[in-house]
TILODO-835274 format. One record per residue: residue number from 1; residue in three letters; x, y, z of N, C-alpha, C in turn. Coordinates in Angstrom, 3 decimals. Atoms other than C-alpha are relative to their C-alpha. Layout:
N
  nr rest     n_px     n_py     n_pz    ca_px    ca_py    ca_pz     c_px     c_py     c_pz
 NUM  ALA        X        Y        Z        X        Y        Z        X        Y        Z
...
//
This chain:
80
  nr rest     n_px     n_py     n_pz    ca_px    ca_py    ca_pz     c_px     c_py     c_pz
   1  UNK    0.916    0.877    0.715    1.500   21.099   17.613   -0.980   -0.596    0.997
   2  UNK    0.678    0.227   -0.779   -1.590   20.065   19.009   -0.118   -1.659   -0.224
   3  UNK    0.337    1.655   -0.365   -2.117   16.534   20.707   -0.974   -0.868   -0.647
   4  UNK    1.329    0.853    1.027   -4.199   13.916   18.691   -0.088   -1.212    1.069
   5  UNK   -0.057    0.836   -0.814   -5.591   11.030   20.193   -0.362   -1.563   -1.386
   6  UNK    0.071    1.573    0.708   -5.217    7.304   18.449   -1.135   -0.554   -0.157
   7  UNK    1.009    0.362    0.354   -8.221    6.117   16.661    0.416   -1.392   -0.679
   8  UNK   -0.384    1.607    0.517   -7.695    2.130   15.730   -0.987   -0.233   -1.397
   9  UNK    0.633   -0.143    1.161  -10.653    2.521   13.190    0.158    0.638   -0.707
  10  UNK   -0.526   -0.478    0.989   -9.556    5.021   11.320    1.327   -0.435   -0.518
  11  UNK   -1.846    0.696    0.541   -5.750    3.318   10.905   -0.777   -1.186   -0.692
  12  UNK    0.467    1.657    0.569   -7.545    0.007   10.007   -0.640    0.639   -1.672
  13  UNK    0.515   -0.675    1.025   -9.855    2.052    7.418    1.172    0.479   -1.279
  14  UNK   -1.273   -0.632    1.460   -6.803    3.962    5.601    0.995   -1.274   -0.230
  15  UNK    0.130    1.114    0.819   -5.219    0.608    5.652   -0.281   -0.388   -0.692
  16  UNK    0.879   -0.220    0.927   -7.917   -0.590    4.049    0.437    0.474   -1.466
  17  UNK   -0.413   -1.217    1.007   -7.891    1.801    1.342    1.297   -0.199   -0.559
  18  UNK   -1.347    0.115    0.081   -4.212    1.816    1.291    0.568   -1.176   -0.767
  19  UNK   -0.322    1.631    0.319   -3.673   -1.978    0.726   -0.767   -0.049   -1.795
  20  UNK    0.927   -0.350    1.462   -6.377   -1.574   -2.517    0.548    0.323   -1.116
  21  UNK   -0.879   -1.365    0.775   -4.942    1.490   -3.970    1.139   -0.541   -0.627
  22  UNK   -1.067    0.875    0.755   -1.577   -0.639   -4.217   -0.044   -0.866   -0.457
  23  UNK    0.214    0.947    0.510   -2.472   -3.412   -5.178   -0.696    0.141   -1.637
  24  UNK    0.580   -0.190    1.100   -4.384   -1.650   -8.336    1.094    0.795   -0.439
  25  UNK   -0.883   -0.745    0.546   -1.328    0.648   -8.796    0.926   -1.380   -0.296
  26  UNK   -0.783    0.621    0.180    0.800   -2.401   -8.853   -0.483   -0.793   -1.074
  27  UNK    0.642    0.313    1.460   -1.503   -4.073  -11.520   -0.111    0.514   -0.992
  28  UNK   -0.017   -1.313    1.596   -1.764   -1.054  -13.944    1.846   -0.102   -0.071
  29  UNK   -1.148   -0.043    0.156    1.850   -1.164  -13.571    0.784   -1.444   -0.740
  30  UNK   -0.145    1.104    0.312    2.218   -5.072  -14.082   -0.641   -0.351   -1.418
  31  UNK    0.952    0.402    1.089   -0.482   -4.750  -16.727    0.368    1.153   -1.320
  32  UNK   -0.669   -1.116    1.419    1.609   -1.755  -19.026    0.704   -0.763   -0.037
  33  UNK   -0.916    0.588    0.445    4.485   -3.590  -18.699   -0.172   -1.373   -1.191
  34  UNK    0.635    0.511    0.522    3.139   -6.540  -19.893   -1.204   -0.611   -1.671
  35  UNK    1.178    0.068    1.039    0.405   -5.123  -22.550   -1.086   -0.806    0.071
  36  UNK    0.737    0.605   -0.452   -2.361   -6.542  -21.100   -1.169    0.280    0.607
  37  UNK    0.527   -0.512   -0.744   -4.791   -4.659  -20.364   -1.735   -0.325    0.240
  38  UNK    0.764    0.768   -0.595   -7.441   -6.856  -20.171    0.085   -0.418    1.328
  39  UNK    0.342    0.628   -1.403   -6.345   -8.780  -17.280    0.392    1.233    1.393
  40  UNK   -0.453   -1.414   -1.045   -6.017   -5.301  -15.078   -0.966   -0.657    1.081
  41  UNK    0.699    0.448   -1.163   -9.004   -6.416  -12.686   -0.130   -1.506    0.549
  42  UNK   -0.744    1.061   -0.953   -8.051  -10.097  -11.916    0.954    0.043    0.282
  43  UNK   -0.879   -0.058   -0.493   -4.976   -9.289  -11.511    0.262    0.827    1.474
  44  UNK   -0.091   -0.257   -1.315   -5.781   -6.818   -8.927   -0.897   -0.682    0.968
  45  UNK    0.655    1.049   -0.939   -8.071   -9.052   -7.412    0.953   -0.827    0.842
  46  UNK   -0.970    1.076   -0.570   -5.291  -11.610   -7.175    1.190    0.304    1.012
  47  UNK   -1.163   -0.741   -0.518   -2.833   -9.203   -5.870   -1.258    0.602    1.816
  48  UNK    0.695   -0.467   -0.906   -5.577   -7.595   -3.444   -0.519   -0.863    1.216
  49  UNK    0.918    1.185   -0.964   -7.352  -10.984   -1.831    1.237   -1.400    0.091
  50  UNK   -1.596    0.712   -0.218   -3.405  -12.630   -1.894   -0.272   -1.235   -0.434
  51  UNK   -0.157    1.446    0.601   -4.001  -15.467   -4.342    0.914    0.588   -0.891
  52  UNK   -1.801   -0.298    0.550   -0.777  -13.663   -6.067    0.670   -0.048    1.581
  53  UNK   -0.718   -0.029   -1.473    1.503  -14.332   -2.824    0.804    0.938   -0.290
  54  UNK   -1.045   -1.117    0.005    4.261  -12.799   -4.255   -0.011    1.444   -0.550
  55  UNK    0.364   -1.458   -0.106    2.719   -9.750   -5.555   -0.328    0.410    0.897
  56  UNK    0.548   -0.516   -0.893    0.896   -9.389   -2.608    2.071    0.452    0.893
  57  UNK   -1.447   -0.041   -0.511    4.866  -10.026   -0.569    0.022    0.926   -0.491
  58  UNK   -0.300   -1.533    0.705    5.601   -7.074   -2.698    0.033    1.029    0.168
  59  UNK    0.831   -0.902   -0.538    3.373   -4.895   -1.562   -0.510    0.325    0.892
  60  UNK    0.038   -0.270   -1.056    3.580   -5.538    1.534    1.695    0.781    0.699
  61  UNK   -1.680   -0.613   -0.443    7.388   -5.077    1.998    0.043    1.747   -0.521
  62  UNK   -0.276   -0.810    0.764    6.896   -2.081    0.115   -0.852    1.344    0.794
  63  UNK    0.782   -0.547   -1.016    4.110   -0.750    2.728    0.598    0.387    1.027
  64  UNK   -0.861   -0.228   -1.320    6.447   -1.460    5.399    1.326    1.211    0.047
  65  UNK   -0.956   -0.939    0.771    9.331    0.380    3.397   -0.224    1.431    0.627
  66  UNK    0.382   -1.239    0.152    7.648    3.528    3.059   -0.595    0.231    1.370
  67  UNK    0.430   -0.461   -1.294    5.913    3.524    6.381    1.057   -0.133    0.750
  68  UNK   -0.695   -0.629   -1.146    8.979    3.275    8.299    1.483    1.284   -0.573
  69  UNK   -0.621   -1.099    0.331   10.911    5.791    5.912   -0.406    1.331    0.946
  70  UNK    0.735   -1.470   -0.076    7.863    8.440    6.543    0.117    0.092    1.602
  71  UNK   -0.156   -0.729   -1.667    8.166    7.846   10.293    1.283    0.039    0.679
  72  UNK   -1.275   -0.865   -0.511   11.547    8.134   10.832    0.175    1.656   -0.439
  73  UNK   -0.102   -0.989    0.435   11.316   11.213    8.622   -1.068    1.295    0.501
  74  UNK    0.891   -0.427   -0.461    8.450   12.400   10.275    0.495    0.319    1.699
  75  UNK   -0.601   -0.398   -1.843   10.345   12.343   14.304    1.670    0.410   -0.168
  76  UNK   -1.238   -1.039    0.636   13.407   13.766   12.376   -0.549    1.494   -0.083
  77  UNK    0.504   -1.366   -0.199   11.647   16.838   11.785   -0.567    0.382    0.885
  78  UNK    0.488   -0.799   -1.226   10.016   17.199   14.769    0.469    0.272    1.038
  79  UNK   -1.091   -0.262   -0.330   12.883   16.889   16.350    0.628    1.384    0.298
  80  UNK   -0.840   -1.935    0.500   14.538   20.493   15.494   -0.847    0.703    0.760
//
């Protein structure tokens, strides 16, 4: 496998992005349950710009989760 070299703007960027993305998946999700599908875009607002704390908490633990699943699972296989 060929060598990559660490770009801090592009990690910040898909961050970015990343943080968004969940925060609107976690609202369409909050906002079926619910029936509500009016408040879909303050809610991801609130969830996105952390005036929901604990949605945001949420979605952050949930960031962390999955990012250190994929990189243990990721130096497991490269491993072999």
């Amino acid at each position: 496998m060929n060598s990559s070299t660490f770009n801090p703007v592009s990690v910040l960027i898909s961050l970015a992005v990343g943080w968004f993305v969940m925060a609107f998946l976690h609202a369409l999700v909050a906002s079926l349950f619910s029936a509500g599908t009016v408040e879909l875009i303050p809610r991801v607002q609130a969830i996105a710009f952390f005036k929901d704390r604990r949605a945001a908490g949420l979605d952050i633990a949930l960031i962390v989760v999955i990012g250190l699943v994929t990189n243990v699972l990721w130096f497991l296989a490269h491993r072999r």
